[in-house]
C-alpha positions as CSV (number, residue, x, y, z in Angstrom):
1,X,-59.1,25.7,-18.2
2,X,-59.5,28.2,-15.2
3,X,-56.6,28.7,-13.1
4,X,-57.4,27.4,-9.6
5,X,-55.6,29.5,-6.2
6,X,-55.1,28.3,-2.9
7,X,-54.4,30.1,0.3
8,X,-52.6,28.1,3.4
9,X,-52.8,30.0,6.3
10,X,-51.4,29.5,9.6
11,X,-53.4,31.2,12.3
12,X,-53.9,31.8,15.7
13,X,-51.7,34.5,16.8
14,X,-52.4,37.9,17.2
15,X,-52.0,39.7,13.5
16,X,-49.9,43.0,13.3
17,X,-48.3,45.1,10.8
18,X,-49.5,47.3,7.9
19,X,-51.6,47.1,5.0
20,X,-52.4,50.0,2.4
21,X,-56.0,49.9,0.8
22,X,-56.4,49.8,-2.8
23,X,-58.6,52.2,-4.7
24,X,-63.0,51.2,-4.2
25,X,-63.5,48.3,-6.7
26,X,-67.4,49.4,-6.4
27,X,-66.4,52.9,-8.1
28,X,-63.1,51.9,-9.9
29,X,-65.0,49.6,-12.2
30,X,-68.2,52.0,-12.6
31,X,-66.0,55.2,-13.5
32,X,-64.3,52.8,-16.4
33,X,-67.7,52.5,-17.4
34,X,-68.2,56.2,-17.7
35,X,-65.1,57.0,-19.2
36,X,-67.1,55.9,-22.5
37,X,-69.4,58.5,-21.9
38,X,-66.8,61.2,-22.9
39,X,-65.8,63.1,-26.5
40,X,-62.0,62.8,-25.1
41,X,-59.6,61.1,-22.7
42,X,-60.2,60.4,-19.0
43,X,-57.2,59.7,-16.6
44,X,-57.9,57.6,-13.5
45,X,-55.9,57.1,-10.3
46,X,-55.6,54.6,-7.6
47,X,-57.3,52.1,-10.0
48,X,-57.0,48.8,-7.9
49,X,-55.2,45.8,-10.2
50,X,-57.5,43.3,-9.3
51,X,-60.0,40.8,-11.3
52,X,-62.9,42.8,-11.7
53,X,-60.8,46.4,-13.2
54,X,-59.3,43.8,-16.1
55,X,-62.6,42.1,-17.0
56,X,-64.1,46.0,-17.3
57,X,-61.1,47.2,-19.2
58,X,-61.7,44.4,-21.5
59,X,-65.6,44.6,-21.4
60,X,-65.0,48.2,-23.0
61,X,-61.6,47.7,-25.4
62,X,-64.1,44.9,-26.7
63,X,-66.7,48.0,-28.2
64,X,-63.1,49.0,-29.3
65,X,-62.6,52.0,-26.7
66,X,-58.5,52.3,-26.2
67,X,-57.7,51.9,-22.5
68,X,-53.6,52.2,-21.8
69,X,-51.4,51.4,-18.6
70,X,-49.8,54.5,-17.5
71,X,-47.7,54.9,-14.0
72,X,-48.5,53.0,-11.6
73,X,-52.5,52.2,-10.3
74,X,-53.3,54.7,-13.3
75,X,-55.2,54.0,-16.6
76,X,-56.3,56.4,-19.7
77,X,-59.4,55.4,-21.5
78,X,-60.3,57.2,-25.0
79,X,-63.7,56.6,-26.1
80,X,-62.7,58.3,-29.4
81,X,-62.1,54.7,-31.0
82,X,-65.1,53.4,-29.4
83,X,-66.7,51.6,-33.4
84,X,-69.0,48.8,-31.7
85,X,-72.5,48.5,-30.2
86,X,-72.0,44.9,-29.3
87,X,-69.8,43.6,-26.1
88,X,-69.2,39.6,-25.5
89,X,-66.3,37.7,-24.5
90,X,-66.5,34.5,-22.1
91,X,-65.6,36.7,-18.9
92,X,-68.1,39.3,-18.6
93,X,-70.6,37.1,-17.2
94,X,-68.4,36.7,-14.3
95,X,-69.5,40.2,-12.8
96,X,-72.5,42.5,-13.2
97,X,-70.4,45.5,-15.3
98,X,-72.2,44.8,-18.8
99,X,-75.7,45.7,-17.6
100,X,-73.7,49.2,-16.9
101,X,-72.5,49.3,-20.8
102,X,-76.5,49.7,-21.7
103,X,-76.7,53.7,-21.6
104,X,-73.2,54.6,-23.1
105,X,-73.9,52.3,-26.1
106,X,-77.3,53.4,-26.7
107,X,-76.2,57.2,-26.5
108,X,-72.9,56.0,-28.7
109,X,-75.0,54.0,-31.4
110,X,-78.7,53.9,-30.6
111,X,-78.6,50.5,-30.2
112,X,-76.7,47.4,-27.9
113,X,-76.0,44.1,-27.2
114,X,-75.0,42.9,-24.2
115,X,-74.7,39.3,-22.6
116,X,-76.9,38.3,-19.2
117,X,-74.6,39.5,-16.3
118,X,-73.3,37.2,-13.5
119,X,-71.4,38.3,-10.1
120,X,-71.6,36.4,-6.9
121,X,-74.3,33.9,-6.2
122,X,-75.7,36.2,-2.7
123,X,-79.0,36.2,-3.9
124,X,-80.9,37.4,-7.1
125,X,-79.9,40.4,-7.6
126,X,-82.6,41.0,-10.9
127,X,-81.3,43.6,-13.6
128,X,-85.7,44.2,-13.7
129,X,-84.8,47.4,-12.2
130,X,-81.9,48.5,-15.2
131,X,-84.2,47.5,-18.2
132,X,-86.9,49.5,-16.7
133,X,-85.4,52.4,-16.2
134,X,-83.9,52.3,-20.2
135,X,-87.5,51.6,-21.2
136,X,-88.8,54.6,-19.3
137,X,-85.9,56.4,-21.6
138,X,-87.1,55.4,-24.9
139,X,-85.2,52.5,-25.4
140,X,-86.8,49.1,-26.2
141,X,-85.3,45.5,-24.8
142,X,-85.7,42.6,-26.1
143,X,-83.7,39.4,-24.3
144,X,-82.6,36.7,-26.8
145,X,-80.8,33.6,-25.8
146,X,-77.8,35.0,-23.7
147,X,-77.6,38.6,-24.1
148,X,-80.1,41.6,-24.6
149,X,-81.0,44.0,-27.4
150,X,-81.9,47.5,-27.1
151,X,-82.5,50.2,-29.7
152,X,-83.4,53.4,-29.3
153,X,-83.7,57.3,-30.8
154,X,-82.5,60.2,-29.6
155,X,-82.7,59.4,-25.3
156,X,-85.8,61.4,-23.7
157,X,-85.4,62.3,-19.8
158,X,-87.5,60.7,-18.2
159,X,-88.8,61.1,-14.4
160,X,-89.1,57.4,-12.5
161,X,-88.5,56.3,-9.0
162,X,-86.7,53.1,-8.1
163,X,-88.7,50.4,-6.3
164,X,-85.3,50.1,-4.0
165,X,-82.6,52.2,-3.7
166,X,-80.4,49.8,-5.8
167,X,-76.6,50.8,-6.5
168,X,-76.4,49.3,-9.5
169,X,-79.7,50.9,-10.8
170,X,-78.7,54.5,-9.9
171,X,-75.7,54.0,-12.1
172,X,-77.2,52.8,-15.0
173,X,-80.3,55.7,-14.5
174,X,-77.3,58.3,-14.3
175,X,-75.5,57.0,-17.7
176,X,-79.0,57.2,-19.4
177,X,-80.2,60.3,-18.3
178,X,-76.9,62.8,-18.5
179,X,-77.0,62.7,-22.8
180,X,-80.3,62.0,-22.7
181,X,-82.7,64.9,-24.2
182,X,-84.4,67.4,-21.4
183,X,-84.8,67.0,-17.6
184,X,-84.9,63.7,-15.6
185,X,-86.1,63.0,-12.0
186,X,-84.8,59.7,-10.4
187,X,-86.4,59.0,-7.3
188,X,-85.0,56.9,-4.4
189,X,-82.0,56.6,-5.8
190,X,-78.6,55.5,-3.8
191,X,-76.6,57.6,-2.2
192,X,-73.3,55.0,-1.2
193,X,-69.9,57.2,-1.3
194,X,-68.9,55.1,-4.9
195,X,-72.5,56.6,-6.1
196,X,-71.6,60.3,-4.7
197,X,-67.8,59.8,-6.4
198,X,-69.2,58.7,-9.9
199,X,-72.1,61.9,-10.2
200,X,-69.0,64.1,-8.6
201,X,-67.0,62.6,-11.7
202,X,-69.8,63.0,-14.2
203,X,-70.2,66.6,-12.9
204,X,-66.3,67.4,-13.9
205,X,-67.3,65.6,-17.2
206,X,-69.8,68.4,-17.9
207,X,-73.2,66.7,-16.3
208,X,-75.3,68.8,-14.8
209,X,-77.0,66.9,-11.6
210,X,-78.5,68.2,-9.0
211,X,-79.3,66.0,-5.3
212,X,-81.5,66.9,-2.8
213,X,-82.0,65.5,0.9
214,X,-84.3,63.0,-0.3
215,X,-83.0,60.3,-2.2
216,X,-83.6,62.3,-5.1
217,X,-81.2,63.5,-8.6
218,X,-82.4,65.6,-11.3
219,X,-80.5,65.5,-14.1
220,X,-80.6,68.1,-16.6
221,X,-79.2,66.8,-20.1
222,X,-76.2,68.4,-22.1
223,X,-75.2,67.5,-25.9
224,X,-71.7,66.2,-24.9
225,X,-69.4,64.7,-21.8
226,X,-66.0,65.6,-22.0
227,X,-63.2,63.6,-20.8
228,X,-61.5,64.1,-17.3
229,X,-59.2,63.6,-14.5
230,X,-60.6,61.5,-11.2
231,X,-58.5,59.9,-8.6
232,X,-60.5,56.5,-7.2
233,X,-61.6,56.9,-3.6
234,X,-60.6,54.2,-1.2
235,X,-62.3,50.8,-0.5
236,X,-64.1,51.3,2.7
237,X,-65.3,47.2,2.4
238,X,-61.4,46.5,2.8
239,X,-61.0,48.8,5.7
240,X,-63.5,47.5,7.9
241,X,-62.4,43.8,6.5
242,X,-58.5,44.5,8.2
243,X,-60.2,46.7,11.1
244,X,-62.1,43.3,11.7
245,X,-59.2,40.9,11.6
246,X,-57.2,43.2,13.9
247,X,-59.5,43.2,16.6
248,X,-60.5,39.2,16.4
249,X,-56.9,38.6,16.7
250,X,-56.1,40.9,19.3
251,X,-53.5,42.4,17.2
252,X,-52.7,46.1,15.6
253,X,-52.9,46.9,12.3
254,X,-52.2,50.2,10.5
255,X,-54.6,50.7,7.5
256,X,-53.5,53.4,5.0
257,X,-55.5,54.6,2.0
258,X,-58.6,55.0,3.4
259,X,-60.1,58.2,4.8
260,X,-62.3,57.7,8.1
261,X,-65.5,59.5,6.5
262,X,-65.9,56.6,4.3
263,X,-66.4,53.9,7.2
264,X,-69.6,56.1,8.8
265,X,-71.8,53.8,11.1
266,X,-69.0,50.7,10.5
267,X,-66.6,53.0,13.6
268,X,-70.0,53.4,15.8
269,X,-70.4,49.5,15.6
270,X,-66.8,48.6,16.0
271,X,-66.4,51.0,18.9
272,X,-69.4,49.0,20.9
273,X,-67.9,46.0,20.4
274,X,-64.8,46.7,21.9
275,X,-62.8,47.7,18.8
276,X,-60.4,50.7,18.8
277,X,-58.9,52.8,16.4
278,X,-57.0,55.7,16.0
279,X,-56.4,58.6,13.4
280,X,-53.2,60.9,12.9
281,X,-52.8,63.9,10.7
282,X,-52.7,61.4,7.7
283,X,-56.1,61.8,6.6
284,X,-55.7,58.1,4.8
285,X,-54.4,56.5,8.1
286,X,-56.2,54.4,10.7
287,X,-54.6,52.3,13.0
288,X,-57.2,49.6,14.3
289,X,-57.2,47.1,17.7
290,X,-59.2,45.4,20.6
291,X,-59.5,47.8,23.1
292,X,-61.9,45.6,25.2
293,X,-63.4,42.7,25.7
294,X,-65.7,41.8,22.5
295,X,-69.0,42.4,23.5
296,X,-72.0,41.2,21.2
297,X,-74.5,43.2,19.2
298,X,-77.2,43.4,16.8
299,X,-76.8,44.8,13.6
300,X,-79.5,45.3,10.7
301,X,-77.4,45.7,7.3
302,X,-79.1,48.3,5.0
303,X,-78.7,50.8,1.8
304,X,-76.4,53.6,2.8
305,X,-76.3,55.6,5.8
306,X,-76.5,52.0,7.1
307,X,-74.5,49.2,7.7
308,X,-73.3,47.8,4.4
309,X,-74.0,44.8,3.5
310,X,-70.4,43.8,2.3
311,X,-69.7,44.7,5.9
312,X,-71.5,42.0,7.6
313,X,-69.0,39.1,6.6
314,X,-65.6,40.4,8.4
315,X,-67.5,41.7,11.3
316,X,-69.6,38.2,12.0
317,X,-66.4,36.7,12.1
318,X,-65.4,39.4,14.5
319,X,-68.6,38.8,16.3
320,X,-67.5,34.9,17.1
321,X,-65.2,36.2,19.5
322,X,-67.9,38.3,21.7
323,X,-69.1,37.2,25.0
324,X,-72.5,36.7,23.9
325,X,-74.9,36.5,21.2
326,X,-75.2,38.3,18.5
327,X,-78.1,38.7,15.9
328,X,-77.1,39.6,12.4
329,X,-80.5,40.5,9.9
330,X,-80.0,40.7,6.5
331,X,-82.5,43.4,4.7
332,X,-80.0,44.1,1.4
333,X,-79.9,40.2,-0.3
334,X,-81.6,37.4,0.7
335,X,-78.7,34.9,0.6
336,X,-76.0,36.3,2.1
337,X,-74.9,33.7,4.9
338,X,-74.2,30.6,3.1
339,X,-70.5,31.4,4.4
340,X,-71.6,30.8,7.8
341,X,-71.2,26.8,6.8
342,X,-67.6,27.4,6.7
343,X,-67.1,29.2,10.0
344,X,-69.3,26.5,12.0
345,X,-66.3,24.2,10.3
346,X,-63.5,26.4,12.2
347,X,-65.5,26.0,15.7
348,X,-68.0,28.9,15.1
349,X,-71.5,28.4,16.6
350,X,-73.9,30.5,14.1
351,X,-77.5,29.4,13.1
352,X,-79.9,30.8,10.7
353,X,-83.5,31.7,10.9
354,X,-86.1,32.6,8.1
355,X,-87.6,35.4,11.3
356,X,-86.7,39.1,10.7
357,X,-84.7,39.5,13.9
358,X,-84.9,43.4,14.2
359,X,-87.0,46.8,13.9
360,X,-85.9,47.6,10.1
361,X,-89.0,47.0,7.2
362,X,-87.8,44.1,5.5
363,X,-88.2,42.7,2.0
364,X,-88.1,39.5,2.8
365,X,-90.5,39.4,5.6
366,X,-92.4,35.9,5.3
367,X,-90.8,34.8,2.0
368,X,-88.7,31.9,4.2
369,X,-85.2,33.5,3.2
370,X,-82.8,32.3,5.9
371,X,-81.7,35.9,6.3
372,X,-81.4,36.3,9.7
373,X,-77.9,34.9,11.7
374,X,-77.6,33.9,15.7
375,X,-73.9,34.0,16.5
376,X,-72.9,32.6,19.7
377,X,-69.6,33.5,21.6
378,X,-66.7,33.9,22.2
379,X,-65.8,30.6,20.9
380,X,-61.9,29.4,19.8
381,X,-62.0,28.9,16.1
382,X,-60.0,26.1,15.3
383,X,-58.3,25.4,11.5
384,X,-60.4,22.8,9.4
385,X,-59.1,19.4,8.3
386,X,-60.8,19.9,5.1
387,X,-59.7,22.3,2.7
388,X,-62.2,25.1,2.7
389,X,-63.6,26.4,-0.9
390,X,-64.1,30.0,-1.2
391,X,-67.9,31.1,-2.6
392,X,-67.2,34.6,-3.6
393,X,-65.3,37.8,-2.9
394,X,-66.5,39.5,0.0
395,X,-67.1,35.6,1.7
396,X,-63.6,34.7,0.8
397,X,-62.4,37.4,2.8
398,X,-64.3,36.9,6.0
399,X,-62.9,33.2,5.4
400,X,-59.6,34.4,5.5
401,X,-59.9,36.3,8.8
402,X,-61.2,33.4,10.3
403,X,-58.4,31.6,9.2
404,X,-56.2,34.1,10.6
405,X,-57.7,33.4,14.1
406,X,-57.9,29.9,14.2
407,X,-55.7,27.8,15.8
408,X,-53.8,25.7,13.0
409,X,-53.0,25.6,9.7
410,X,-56.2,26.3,7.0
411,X,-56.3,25.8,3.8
412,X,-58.8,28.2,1.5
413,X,-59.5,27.0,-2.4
414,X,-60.6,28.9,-4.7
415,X,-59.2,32.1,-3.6
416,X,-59.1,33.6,-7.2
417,X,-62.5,34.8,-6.2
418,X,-61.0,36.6,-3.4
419,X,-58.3,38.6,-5.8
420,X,-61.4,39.3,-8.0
421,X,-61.8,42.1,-6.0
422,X,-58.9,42.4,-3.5
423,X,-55.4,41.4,-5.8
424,X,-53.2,39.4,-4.5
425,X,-53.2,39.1,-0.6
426,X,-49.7,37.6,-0.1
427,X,-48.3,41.3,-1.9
428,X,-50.5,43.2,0.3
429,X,-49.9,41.7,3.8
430,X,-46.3,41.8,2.9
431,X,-46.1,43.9,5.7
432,X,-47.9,42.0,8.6
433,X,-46.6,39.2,10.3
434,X,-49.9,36.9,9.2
435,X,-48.3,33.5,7.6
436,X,-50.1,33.1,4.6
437,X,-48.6,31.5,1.2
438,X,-50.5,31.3,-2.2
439,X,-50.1,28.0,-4.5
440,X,-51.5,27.5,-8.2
441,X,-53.3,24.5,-8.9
């Protein structure tokens, strides 16, 4: 039986102190992934110890690829013992890595089995695009009971465009065309900075890829990756996450590991609400506050240069202490709010509409997907008499935010989901004053 967490916070002061970020779970677990790809070792740095890294490191030791501890936050991975085409064990279905697996075991074997992926119920999330774009190679996928079976020859580049610049599908296009035989084009690709860090770490592998201004890669094929040395960039969702909490608390809080460049359009929007922050000669140091009143905004979440989607949780909790309303719209996934429920329970006034509130094309225009949020403010969230149950990661940590504002003592279930993707909290806010203790249950 699953091991159950809970997280009792008491809130309502302002929070202060330090945290360090870990290493970008959304290129730490992808760069695993194309360790395999390799004739010989790769070393990895700053590789967050949290849920998701272990269930990839044992996603890949299952095809029999030897992955070792070294110093601290580091891991070696040798694809030289890499003997199986076939993946499974009961975990993998809890995120989306094994669709990922599909290019380095067809290249490895010319065949694979992978089980169904899973990850966090925010809306569909399809793995259409992935099977496509192996078809398109040569490959040919068949789906039987709870996993899918692909065989292929020799990989032929291929030139295909995405029908949406998916994350997830730029990856598995760039692990099928880099061994794969001749040129490939892939059209509106992603360009997120865990995409630009995994094609910079395929390049010192010995792919050849080539990106242009357009949303565009061309990948020219080579016989063989080698092996490499790639230091994980920092989590820019757990920046603005602490960047959040210190300005809806009216506290301070000095964020280290994280370089500025990374945060983009996430410092434009937390400067018009009233957020400050500061930089020093550290390049991997901000220090984040309220520097004014919380005014309210609308924000549009969308593929990259935009606002992230994984932003749009800490920073509606921010947004429920602005004088005002503020309109949230939801272009990325089409059932992303559901954790609104849980701040209406801590005094938050939110609603939801099916209406795309804003200027951005959306997907979901007329479909009925309540993907657009009304936040109403400033309100004084107060702690919940009811334990609250944590949904998934990135919701479990605007949960805990909210927490750390509200008035009282809350208590948040479930929050192994949260150290899915973020460790263990109590560790990391070691060095803030926010009273938080962690029980097993």
């Amino acid at each position: 039986m699953r091991e159950s967490i809970d997280y009792v916070i008491q809130g309502g002061s302002p929070v202060r102190g330090q945290i360090r970020c870990m290493g970008a779970k959304n290129f730490a677990t992808k760069a695993i992934v194309a360790s395999c790809l390799g004739n010989s070792p790769t070393f990895l740095y700053n590789v967050p110890d949290i849920g998701d890294v272990d269930i990839t490191k044992r996603l890949i030791a299952a095809t029999g690829v030897t992955v070792s501890n070294g110093d601290e936050f580091s891991l070696e991975i040798d694809p030289l013992t890499i003997k199986h085409h076939i993946t499974s064990f009961p975990d993998s279905r809890r995120n989306r890595l094994p669709i990922l697996l599909l290019g380095v075991l067809l290249h490895k074997f010319g065949k694979a089995e992978i089980p169904f992926v899973g990850g966090d119920k925010i809306g569909r999330r399809n793995v259409d695009f992935h099977i496509k774009a192996a078809e398109e190679f040569g490959a040919t996928i068949q789906q039987k009971e709870d996993r899918f079976i692909a065989h292929s020859d020799k990989l032929k580049g291929s030139k295909i465009k995405l029908p949406y610049p998916s994350v997830g599908a730029t990856e598995t296009s760039l692990f099928l065309s880099v061994l794969a035989e001749g040129k490939s084009v892939i059209e509106n690709i992603a360009i997120e900075p865990e995409v630009i860090a995994l094609i910079t770490m395929l390049r010192s592998m010995g792919a050849i890829i080539f990106l242009d201004s357009n949303r565009c890669a061309t990948i020219h094929g080579v016989k063989e990756l080698s092996g490499t040395r790639t230091k994980i960039i920092g989590d820019r969702i757990e920046a603005a996450s602490w960047a959040s909490l210190a300005c809806a608390s009216d506290g301070e809080i000095e964020v280290i590991g994280v370089t500025p460049d990374l945060l983009g359009n996430f410092l434009s929007y937390y400067t018009q609400v009233g957020g400050g922050y500061d930089l020093s000669a550290k390049a991997d140091y901000i220090k984040f506050y309220k520097k004014s009143d919380i005014k309210p905004t609308i924000i549009e979440t969308d593929v990259y240069p935009g606002f992230s989607t994984d932003w749009q949780q800490p920073f509606a909790t921010l947004l429920t202490q602005a004088h005002g309303t503020s309109v949230i719209h939801e272009t990325v996934y089409e059932s992303r709010f559901k954790y609104l429920e849980a701040l209406n329970k801590l005094n938050a006034r939110t609603q939801l509409t099916s209406y795309c509130l804003g200027s951005l094309s959306c997907r979901y225009e007329g479909a009925n997907h309540m993907h657009s949020a009304l936040i109403n403010g400033p309100t004084t969230l107060k702690a919940s008499k009811e334990p609250i149950t944590i949904p998934d990661i990135r919701a479990g940590l605007s949960y805990l935010i909210a927490a750390a504002i509200a008035h009282g003592e809350t208590v948040l279930e479930d929050a192994e989901h949260i150290e899915r993707g973020y460790g263990n909290l109590i560790d990391k806010l070691k060095d803030t004053n926010l009273n938080i203790k962690r029980f097993k249950r």
